[in-house]
C-alpha positions in Angstrom: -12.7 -161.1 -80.5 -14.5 -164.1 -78.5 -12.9 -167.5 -78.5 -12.9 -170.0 -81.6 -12.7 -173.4 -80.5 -12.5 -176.1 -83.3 -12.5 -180.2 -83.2 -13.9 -182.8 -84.3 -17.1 -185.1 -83.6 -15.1 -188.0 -81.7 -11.5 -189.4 -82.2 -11.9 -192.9 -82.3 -11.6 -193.9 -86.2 -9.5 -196.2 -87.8 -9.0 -194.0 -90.7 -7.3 -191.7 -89.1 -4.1 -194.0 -88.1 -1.6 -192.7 -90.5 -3.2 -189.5 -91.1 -4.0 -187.9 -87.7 -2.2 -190.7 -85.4 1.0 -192.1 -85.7 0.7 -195.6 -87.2 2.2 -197.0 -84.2 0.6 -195.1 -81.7 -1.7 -197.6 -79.5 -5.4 -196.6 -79.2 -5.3 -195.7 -75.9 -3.4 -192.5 -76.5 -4.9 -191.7 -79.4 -6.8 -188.5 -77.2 -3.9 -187.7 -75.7 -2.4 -187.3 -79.4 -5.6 -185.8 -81.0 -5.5 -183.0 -78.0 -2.0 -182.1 -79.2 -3.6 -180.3 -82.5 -7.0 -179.4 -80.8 -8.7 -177.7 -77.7 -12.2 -179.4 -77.8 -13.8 -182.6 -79.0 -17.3 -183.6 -79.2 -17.7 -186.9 -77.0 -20.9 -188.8 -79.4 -20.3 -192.4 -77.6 -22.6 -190.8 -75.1 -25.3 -190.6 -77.4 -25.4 -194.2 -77.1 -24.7 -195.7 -73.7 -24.0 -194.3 -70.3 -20.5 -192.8 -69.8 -18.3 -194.6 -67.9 -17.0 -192.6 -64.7 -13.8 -193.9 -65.1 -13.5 -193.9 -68.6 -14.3 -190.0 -68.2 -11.8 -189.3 -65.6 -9.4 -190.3 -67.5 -10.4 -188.6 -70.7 -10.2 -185.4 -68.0 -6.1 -187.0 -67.1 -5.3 -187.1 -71.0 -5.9 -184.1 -72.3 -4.5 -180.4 -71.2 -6.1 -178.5 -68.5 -7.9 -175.6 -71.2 -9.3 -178.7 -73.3 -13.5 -178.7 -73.4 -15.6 -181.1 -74.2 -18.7 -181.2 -75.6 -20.9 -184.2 -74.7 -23.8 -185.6 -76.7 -27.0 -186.3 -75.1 -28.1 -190.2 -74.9 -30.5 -190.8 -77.7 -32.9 -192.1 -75.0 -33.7 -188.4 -74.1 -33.8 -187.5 -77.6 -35.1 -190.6 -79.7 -36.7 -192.7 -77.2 -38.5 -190.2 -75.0 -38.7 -187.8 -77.2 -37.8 -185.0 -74.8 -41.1 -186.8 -72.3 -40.8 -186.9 -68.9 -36.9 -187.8 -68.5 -36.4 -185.5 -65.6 -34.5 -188.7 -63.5 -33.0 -189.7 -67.2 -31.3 -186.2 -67.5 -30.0 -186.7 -63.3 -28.8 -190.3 -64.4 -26.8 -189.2 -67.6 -24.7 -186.1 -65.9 -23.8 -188.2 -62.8 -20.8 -190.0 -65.0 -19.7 -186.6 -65.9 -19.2 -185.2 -62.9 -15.6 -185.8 -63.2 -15.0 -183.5 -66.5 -17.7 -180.8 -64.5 -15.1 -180.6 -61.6 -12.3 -180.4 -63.6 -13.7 -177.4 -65.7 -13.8 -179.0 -68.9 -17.3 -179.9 -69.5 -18.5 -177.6 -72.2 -21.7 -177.8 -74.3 -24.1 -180.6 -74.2 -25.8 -181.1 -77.7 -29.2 -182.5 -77.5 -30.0 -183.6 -81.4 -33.4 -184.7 -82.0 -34.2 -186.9 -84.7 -35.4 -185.9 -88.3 -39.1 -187.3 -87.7 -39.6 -185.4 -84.4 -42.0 -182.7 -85.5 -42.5 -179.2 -83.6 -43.9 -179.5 -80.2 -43.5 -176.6 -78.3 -45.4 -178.0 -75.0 -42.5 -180.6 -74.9 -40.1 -178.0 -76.0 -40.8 -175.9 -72.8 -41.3 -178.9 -70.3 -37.5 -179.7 -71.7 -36.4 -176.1 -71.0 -37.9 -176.2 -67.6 -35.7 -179.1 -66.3 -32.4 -178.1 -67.9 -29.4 -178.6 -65.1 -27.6 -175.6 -65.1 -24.8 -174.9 -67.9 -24.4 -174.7 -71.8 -26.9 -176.6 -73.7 -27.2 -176.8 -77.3 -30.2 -178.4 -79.6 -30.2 -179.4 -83.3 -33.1 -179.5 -85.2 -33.6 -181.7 -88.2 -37.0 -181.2 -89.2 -38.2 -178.0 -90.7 -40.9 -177.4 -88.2 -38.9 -175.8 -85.7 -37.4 -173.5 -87.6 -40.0 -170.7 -86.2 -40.0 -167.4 -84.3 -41.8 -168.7 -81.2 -39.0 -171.8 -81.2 -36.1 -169.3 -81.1 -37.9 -167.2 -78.5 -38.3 -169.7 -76.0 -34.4 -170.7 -76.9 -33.3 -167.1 -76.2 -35.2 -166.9 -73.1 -33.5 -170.0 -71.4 -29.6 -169.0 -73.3 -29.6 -172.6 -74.9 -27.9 -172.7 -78.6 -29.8 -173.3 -81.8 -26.7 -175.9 -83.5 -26.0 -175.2 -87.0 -25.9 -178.5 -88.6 -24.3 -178.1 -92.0 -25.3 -180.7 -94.5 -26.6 -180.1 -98.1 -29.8 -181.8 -97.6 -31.6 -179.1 -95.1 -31.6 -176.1 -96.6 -34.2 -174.9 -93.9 -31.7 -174.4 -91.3 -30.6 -171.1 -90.7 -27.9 -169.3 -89.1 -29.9 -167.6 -85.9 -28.1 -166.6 -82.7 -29.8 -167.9 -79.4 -27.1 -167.8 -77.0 -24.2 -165.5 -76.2 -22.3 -168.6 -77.9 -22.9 -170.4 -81.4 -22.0 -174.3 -81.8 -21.4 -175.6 -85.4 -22.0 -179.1 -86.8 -20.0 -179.8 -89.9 -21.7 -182.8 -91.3 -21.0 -183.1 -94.9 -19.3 -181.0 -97.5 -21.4 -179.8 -100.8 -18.5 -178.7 -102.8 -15.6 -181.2 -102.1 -15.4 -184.8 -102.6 -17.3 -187.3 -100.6 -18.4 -184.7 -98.2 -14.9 -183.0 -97.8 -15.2 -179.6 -97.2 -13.7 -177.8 -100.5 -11.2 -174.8 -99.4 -14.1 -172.5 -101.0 -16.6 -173.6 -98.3 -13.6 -173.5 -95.6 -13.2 -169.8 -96.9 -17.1 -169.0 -96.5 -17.2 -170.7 -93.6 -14.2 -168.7 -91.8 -15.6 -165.3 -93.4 -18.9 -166.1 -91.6 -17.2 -166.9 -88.2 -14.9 -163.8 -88.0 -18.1 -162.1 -88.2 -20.4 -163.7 -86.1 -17.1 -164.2 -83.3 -17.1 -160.3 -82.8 -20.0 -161.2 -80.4 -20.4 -164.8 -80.0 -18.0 -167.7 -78.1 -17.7 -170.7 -81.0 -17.8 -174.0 -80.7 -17.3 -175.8 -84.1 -17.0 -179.6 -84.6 -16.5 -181.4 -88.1 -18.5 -184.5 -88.5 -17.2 -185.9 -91.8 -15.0 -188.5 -90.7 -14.7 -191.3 -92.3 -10.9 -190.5 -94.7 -9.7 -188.2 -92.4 -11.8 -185.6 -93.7 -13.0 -184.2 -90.0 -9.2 -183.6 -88.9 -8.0 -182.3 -92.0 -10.7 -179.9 -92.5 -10.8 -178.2 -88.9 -7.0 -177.6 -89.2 -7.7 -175.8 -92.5 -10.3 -173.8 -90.9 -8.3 -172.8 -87.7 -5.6 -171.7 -90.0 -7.7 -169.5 -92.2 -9.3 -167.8 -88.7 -5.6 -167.8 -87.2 -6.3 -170.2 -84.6 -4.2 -173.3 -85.9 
């Protein structure tokens, strides 16, 4: 069986004093605490501003020395750009996380494009082309891309279609493009308020067991507002065996 690793989308949320932190437990530590219950995170403040090179060497000095992150791509490459001629963008975004790449933890980086950005496979394979080495990972929210050629030029360059689970695209699908899978758990269908219901934690852990028999997972719950995120990847790395 290949690796299951399960998180959340960020730790920084109020909500989750008293559920997953102590309610006296400073902010500062709250990493330190959230890496006590899981071995990954997905780091989204990058999505909007520069990472800090000492803010991420010590996110690398709080958490355990098997911990991975996965980093969010600045919505200037994704939103602004649009994917167009960011070559020295790209250089300038992975220089603060050189600290997490030397320590081994940097994992995937997720490069989510916005729901208006139709397919555009010339841009697509400029993108491809310029790719530092390492794991990347792209979400698709419009239905366009959800096409043979699209997957193709994924497979050829071993970068991750994301799964982005949320009741309002039923286009996305469940292909493999990578020797790895990464998993976006945005909003619950069946529970309340976009918890995930233990049903859909059930389907959901069926479906990994499966698809881990040849595949590395990387599964991150996005739903976070109530402590929903927290709660529902402990209940899913329990039902795998993982938690």
């Amino acid at each position: 069986m290949k690796r299951v690793r399960i998180g959340c989308s960020g730790w920084m949320y109020d909500d989750w004093r008293g559920r997953l932190y102590p309610e006296r437990t400073p902010k500062r530590r709250w990493l330190e605490v959230y890496a006590e219950h899981f071995d990954t995170v997905e780091v989204n403040s990058t999505f909007y501003r520069l990472a800090r090179r000492d803010a991420v060497a010590g996110w690398v000095e709080q958490t355990p020395a098997e911990f991975v992150f996965a980093v969010k791509a600045s919505r200037y490459l994704t939103h602004v750009k649009r994917l167009l001629d960011v070559r020295d963008s790209v250089a300038r975004f992975y220089e603060p996380l050189e600290p997490m790449r030397d320590a081994g933890k940097l994992g995937p980086v997720l490069w989510q494009l916005p729901e208006n950005f139709h397919r555009d496979d010339q841009r697509l394979a400029g993108w491809l082309e310029l790719l530092p080495s390492g794991m990347h990972a792209i979400e698709f929210r419009h239905e366009s891309w959800f096409a043979p050629e699209v997957l193709a030029a994924l497979r050829s360059r071993g970068v991750a279609l994301v799964i982005g689970d949320h009741p309002e695209r039923t286009f996305q699908t469940y292909d493999a493009t990578a020797s790895w899978r990464f998993i976006r758990f945005h909003y619950g269908s069946r529970g309340r308020a976009g918890n995930y219901s233990a049903t859909e934690i059930e389907t959901w852990a069926r479906r990994i067991a499966q698809w881990r028999r040849r595949e590395e997972i990387y599964a991150y719950f996005n739903n976070d507002w109530r402590g929903f995120a927290p709660a529902n990847a402990k209940q899913l790395a329990a039902r795998l065996g993982d938690g």
